[in-house]
N, C-alpha and C positions, 0 to 999 in steps of 0.2 A: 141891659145885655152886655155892655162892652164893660163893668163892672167885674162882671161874672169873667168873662174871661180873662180880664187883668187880674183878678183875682185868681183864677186855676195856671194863669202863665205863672203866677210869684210861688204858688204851692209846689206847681213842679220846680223849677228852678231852685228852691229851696230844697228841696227833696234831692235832686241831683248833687249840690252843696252838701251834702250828708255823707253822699255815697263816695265822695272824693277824702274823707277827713282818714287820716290815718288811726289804726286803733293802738292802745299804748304797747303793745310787743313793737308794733311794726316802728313806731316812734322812739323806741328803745334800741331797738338795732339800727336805724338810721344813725342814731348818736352814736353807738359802739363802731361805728365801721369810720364815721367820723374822726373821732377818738384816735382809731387808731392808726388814721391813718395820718394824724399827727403826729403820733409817738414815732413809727416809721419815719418819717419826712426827720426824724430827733428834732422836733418841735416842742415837745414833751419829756419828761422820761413816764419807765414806764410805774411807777409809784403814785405821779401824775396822774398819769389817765386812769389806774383805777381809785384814786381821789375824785376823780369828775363823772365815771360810772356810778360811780356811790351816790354822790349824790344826785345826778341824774334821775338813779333807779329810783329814789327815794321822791322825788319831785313828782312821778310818774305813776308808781305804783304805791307810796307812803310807806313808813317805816315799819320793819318789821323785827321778831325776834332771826329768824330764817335769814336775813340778808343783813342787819347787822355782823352777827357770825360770818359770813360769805365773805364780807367787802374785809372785815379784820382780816379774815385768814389771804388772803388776796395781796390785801397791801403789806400786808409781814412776807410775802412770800416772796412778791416782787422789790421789797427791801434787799430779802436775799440775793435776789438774781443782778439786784443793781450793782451789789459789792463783790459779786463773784462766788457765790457762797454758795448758789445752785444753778442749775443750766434753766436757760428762756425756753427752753422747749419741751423739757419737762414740766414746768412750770402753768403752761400753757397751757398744757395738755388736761393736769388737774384742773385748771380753772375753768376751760370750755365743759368736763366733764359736770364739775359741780355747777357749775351754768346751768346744763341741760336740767339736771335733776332738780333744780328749783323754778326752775320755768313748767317743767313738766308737771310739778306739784301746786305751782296756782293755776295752769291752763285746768286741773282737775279739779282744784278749788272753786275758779267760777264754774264750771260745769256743774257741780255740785247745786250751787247756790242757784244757778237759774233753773235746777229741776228739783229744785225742791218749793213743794206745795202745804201748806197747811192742810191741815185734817178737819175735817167738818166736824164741828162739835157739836 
C-alpha cells in the first residue's frame, strides 16, 4: 500500500512539473524581452539582438523558409537604422508587424496539424 501511494505522490508531482514548463511562444518572448532589454541598457546593438533572435527562434522553433526571410530582412533593416539610414521606430513598427503575421501563421499551422485526422480507409 505505501508503494501505491509513493507511486501516485511521484505521478502527480510529476504531472504538476508539466504544467509549470513554459511552451516555445512563451519561451521565445521571454528571450525577446530579454534581448531587448539588453539592446536598451546598449548592451547590444540593435543588429545584435536580431542576430540572437534569429538564432534563438531557430533553436526553438527550427529553421525555416518564412523566418530565414524575416530575420534577413530584419537585420538589413536594423543595419539601416544603426547608420542613420532609417528611423528605429519605423523600423520597429515593421518588424513587430511582420512578427505578428508569422506567429499568427504557425499558431495556425499547429492548429491545423493537431486537427487533422486521417481518413479511414
Amino acid at each position: 500500500m505505501k508503494k501505491v501511494i509513493l507511486f501516485c505522490l511521484a505521478c502527480t508531482l510529476t504531472a504538476c512539473a508539466h504544467l509549470n514548463t513554459p511552451t516555445p511562444d512563451q519561451e521565445f518572448e521571454a528571450y525577446s524581452t530579454e534581448v531587448r532589454a539588453q539592446r536598451n541598457a546598449g548592451d547590444i546593438t540593435v543588429v545584435e539582438e536580431q542576430e540572437r533572435l534569429r538564432e534563438r527562434y531557430w533553436k526553438v522553433y527550427g529553421k525555416d523558409s518564412e523566418s530565414v526571410g524575416h530575420f534577413a530582412f530584419t537585420i538589413s533593416l536594423m543595419r539601416s537604422v544603426q547608420v542613420g539610414d532609417f528611423p528605429m521606430t519605423d523600423a520597429e513598427a515593421l518588424i513587430v508587424a511582420r512578427e505578428r503575421e508569422m506567429f499568427a501563421r504557425k499558431a495556425a499551422s499547429r492548429q491545423a496539424a493537431r486537427g487533422y485526422e486521417y481518413a479511414p480507409e
